[in-house]
C-alpha positions in Angstrom: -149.3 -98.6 -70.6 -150.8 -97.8 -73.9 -149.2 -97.6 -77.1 -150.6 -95.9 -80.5 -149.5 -96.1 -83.5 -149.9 -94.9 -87.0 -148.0 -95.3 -90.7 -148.9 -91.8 -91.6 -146.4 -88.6 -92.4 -144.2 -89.8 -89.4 -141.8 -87.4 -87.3 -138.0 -85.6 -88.2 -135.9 -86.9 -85.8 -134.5 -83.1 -84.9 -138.7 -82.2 -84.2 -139.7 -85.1 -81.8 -138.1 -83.4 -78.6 -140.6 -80.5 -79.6 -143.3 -82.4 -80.0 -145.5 -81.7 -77.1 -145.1 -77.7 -77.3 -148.3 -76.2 -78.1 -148.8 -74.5 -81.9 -145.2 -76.7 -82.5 -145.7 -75.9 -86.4 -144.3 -78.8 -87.7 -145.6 -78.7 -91.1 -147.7 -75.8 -91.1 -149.9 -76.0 -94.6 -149.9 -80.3 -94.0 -151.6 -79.7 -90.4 -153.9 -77.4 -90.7 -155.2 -78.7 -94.1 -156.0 -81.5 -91.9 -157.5 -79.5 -89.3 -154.9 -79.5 -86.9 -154.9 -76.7 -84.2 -151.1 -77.6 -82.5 -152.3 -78.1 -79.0 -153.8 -81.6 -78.8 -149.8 -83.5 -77.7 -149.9 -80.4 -75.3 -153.1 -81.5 -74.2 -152.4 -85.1 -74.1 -148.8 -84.5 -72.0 -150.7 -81.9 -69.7 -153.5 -84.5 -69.1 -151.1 -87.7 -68.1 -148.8 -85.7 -66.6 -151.3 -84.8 -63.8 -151.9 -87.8 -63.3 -148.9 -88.8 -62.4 -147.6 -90.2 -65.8 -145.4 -89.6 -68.4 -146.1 -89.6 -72.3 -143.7 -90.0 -75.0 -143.4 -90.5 -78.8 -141.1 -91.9 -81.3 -140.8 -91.7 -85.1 -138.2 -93.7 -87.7 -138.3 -90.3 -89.7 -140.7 -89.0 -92.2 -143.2 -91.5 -93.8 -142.2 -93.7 -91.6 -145.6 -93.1 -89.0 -145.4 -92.1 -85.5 -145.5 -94.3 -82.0 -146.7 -92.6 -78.8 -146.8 -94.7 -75.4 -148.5 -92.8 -72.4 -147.5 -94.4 -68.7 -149.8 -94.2 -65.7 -149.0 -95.0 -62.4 -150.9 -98.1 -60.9 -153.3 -96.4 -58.2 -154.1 -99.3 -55.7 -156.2 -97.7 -53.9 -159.0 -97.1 -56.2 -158.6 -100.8 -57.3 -159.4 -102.1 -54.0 -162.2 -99.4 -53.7 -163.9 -100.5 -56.9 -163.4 -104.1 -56.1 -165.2 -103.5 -52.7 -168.3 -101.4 -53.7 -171.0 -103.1 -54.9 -171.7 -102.3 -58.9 -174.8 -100.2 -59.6 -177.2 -101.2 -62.6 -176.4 -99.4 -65.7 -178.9 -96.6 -66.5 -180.9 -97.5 -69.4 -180.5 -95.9 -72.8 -182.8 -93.2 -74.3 -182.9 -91.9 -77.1 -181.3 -88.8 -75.8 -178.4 -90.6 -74.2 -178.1 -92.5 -77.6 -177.5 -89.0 -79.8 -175.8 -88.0 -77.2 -172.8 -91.3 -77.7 -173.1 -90.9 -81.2 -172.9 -86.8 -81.8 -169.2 -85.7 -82.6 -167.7 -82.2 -82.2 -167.2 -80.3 -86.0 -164.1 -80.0 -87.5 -162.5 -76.7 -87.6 -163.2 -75.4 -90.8 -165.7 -77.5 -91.4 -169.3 -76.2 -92.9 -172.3 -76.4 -90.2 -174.1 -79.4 -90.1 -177.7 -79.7 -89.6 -179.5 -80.1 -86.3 -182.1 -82.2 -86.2 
């Protein structure tokens, strides 16, 4: 199980069954000035649901922050597989692989950056 969660503009009560919907439009002007699209909980319930899982949030109300606790299902088997197989050295880090950890995707909206 994991559990996230935040103390920011929080959840109606009436909205949370809607939640996961893609483009949901909760607070249309607050989320895109944040650079919200409306499809990341539609992502995110997609995304656990095929594995097996189920996702689910909570809010006490506006201003009151948000909790979301996603559920996997325990897969044995791969447990047992991993525990069996022999671990293979980790593959040492360039300095490609290095920019690579640290580069970030732009925000929507956001001006170019430079690539150096």
């Amino acid at each position: 199980m994991i559990r996230v969660r935040d103390r920011g503009i929080g959840i109606a009560p009436e909205l949370l069954p809607r939640i996961f919907e893609p483009f949901p439009l909760i607070d249309h002007v607050l989320e895109h000035s944040r650079g919200g699209l409306g499809i990341g909980l539609s992502l995110v319930r997609k995304l656990v649901e095929l594995h097996g899982g189920r996702v689910v949030a909570g809010s006490d109300g506006p201003g009151k922050g948000s909790e979301f606790t996603v559920r996997l299902p325990l897969n044995t088997d791969l447990q047992a597989e991993a525990a069996a197989s022999p671990r293979a050295a980790p593959a040492p880090v360039t300095a490609r692989r290095a920019r690579r950890r640290s580069w970030h995707p732009p925000q929507v909206g956001a001006p170019p950056r430079n690539r150096t």
